[in-house]
C-alpha positions as CSV (number, residue, x, y, z in Angstrom):
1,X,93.8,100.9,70.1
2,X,96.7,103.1,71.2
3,X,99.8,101.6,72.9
4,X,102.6,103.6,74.6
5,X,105.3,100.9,76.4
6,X,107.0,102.9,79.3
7,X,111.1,102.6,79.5
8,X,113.4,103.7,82.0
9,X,115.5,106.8,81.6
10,X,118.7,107.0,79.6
11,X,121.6,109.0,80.4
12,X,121.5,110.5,77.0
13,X,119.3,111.2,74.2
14,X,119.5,107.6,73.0
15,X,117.0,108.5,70.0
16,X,119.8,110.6,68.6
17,X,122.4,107.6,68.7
18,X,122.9,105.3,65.6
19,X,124.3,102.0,67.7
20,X,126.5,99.5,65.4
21,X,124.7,97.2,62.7
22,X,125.0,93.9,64.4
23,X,126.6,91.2,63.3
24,X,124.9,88.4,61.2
25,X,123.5,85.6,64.0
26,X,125.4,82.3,64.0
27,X,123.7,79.8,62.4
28,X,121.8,81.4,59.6
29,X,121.8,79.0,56.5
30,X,122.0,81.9,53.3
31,X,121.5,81.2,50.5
32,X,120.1,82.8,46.9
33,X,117.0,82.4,44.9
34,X,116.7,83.3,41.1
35,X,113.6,85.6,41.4
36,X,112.3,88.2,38.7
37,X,115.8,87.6,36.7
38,X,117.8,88.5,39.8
39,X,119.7,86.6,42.6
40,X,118.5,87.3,46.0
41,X,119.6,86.9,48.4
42,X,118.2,85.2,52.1
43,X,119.1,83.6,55.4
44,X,116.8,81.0,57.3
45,X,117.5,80.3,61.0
46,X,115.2,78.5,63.9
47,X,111.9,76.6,63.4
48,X,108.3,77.4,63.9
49,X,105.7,80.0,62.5
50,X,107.2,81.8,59.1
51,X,108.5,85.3,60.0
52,X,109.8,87.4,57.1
53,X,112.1,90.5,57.8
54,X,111.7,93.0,55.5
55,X,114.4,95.6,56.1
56,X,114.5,99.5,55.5
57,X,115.7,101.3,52.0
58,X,119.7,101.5,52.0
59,X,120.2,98.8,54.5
60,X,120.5,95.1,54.3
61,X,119.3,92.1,56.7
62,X,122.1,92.4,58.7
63,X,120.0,95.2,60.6
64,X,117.9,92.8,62.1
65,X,120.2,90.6,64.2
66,X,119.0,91.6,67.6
67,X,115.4,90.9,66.6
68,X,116.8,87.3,64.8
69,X,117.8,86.4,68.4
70,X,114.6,87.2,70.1
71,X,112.4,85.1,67.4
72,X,114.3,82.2,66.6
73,X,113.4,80.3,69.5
74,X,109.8,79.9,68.0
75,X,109.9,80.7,64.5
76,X,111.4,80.6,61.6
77,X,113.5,83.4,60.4
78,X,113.5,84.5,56.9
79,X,115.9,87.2,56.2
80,X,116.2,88.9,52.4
81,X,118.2,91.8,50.9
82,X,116.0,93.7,48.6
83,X,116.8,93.9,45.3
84,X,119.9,96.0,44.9
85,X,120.3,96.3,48.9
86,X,123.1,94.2,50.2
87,X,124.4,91.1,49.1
88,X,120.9,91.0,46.1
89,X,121.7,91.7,42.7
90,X,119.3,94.2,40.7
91,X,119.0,95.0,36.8
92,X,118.0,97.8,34.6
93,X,114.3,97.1,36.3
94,X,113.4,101.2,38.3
95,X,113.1,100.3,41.6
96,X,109.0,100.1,42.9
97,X,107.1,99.1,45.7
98,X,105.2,96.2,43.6
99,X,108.0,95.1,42.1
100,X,110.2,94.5,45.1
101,X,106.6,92.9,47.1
102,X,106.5,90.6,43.9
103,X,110.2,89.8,44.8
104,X,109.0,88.8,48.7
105,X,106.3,86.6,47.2
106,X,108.8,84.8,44.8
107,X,111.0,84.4,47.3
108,X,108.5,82.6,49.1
109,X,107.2,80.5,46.9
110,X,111.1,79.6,46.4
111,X,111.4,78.1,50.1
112,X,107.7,76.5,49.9
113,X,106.4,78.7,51.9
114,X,102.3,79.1,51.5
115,X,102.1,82.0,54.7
116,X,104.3,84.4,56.5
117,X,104.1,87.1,59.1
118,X,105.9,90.3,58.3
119,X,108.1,92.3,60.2
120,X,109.0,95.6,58.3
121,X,111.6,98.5,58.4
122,X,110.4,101.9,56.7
123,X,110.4,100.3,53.0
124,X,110.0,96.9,54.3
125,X,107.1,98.2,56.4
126,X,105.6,98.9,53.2
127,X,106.1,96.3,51.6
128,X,104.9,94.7,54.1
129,X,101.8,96.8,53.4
130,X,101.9,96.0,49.7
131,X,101.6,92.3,50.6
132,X,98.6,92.5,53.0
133,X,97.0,95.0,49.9
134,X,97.8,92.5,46.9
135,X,98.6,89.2,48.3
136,X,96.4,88.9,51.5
137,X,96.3,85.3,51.3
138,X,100.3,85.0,51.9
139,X,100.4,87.3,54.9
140,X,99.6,85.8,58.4
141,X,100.2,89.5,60.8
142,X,102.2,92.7,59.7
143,X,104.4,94.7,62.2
144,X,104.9,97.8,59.9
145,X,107.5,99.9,61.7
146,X,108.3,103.4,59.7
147,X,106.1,102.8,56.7
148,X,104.3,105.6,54.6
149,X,101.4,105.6,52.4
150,X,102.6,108.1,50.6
151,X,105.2,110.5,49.8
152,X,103.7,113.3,51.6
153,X,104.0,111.1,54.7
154,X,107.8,111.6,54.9
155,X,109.6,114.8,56.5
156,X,111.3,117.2,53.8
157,X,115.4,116.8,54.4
158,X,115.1,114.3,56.3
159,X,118.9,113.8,54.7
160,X,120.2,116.9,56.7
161,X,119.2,115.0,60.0
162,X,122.5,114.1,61.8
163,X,121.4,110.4,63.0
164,X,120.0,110.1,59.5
165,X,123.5,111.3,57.8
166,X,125.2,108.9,59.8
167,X,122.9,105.9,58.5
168,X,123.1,107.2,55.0
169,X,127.6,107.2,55.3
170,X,126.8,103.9,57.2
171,X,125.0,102.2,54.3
172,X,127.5,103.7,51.8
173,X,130.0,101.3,53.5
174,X,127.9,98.7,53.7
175,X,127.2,98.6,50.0
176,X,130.6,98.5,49.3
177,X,131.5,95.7,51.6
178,X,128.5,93.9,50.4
179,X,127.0,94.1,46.8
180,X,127.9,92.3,44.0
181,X,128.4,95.9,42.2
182,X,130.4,97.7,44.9
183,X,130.9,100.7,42.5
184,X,127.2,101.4,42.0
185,X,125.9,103.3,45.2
186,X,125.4,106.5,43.9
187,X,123.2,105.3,41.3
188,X,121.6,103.2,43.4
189,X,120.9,105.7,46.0
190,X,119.7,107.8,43.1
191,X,117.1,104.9,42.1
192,X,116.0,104.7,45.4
193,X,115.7,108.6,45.4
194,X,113.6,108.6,42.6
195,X,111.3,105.8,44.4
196,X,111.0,107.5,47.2
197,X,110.0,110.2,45.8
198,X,106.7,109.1,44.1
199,X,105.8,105.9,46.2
200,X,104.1,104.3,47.5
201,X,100.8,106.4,46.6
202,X,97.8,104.1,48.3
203,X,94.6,106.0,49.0
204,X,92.3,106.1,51.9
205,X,90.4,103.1,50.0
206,X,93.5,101.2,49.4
207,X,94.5,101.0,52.9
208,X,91.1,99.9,53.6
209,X,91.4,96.9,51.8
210,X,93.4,95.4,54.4
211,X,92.1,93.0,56.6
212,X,95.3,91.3,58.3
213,X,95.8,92.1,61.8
214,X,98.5,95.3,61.6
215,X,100.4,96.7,64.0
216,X,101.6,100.1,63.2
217,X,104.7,101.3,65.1
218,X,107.0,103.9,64.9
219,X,109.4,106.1,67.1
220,X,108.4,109.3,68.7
221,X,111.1,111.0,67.5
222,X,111.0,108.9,64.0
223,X,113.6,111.6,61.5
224,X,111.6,110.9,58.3
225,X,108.0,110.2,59.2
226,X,105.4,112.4,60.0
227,X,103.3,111.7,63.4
228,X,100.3,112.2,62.4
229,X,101.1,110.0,59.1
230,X,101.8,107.0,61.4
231,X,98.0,108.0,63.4
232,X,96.5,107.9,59.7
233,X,97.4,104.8,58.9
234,X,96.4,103.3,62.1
235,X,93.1,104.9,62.0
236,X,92.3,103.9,58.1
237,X,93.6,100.4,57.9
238,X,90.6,98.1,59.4
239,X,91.3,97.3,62.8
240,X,94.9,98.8,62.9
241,X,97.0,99.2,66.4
242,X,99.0,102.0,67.0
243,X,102.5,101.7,68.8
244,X,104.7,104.6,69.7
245,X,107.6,103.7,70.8
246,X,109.5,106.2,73.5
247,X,112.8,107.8,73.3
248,X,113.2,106.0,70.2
249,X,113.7,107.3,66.2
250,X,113.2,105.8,62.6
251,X,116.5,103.0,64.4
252,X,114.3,101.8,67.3
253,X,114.8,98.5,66.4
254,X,118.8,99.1,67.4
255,X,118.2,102.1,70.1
256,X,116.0,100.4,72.2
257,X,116.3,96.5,71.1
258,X,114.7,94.8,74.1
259,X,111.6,97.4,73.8
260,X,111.2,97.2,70.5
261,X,111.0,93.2,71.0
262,X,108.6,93.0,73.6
263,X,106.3,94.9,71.0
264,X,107.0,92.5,68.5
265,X,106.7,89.4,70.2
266,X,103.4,90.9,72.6
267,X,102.2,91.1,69.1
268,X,103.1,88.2,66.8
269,X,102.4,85.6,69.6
270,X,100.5,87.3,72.7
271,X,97.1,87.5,71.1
């Protein structure tokens, strides 16, 4: 099933902006849970259905505070920084896609929690993935938003792009403000790098393994994944939607906020 939600007109090229991180929501309880000999840490806010937000490689939950407001009325909000992303520690462990979905599913099992649904940012959007591959009895739905199945998926210098170079000097301040090793970010960028650059790689079969309802979504003018990557995943994963977002990049979630949560709520509680 292909979806294309229709938006009115912006004065400007809004898919090239890269609006402010917002602000963390008032009244999320953080906190930090010992998981895989690191501290990670999370934020919890509203009651109702689980909903873990997974955010995108650099970044940190704070990215997620216009969707926080949108879902706390009727869930609960689970925010996490990946392992060496924000305010979460990391050690000499090389950053991989089943290491950091094995960090989710700790983290869970920290707060009690037997079943979430996902909501996932590029890397989040795979692990996302990851959990609905390896751990399909934790996983309720998965919004995957930006995810690749494989390196191949992403666009070559996707560095160079000028809304991507702004996230990139973005997140370098972020780190600095945030983690518990300010001083790190260039190796951590180059961990990350490395990542990238060789995962995840699920097959054709892998993908077909999945039998949790999936929404996959992306921007139609996403910087760093392909298009017709995106329509491959939604045509191999079992019973995969497709969602292309309009006027809208790899940042929907921040260009286009009130879009990019009908989407999310249409599909976590419409059907």
């Amino acid at each position: 099933m292909f979806l294309l939600f229709c938006a009115p007109a912006w004065a400007g090229p809004r898919w090239q902006e890269l609006p402010p991180t917002p602000a963390p929501v008032p009244g999320e309880t953080p906190g930090y849970a010992v998981v895989n000999g690191i501290r990670l840490y999370y934020a919890t806010i509203g009651r109702g259905p689980a909903v873990l937000m997974l955010h995108g490689g650099l970044s940190n939950s704070d990215y997620w505070g216009n969707q926080v407001q949108a879902l706390t009325p009727h869930h609960q909000v689970i925010l996490v920084d990946s392992r060496g992303h924000g305010r979460s520690a990391r050690n000499d462990q090389p950053f991989g896609y089943d290491f950091m979905t094995d960090d989710v599913v700790g983290l869970l099992d920290f707060l009690k929690i037997p079943r979430a649904d996902i909501v996932g940012w590029s890397d989040g959007a795979i692990l996302g993935l990851g959990m609905a591959i390896r751990y399909p009895n934790r996983v309720g739905k998965v919004f995957a938003f930006g995810a690749n199945s494989d390196p191949s998926g992403l666009v070559k210098g996707v560095e160079k792009n000028p809304t991507f170079a702004a996230f990139i000097d973005r997140a370098a301040k972020e780190f600095e403000k945030l983690s518990p090793t300010p001083e790190n970010y260039s190796a951590f960028v180059d961990a990350i790098a490395k990542m990238w650059g060789k995962q995840p790689r699920w097959t054709a079969s892998d993908l077909k393994q999945i039998h949790t309802p999936v929404l996959i979504a992306d921007g139609d003018h996403d910087e760093g994944i392909k298009r017709s990557h995106t329509e491959y995943l939604a045509a191999t994963i079992p019973g995969a939607e497709l969602l292309i977002l309009p006027g809208a990049s790899h940042f929907a979630f921040l260009q286009k906020p009130a879009l990019f949560n009908a989407a999310l709520l249409d599909f976590l509680d419409g059907r």
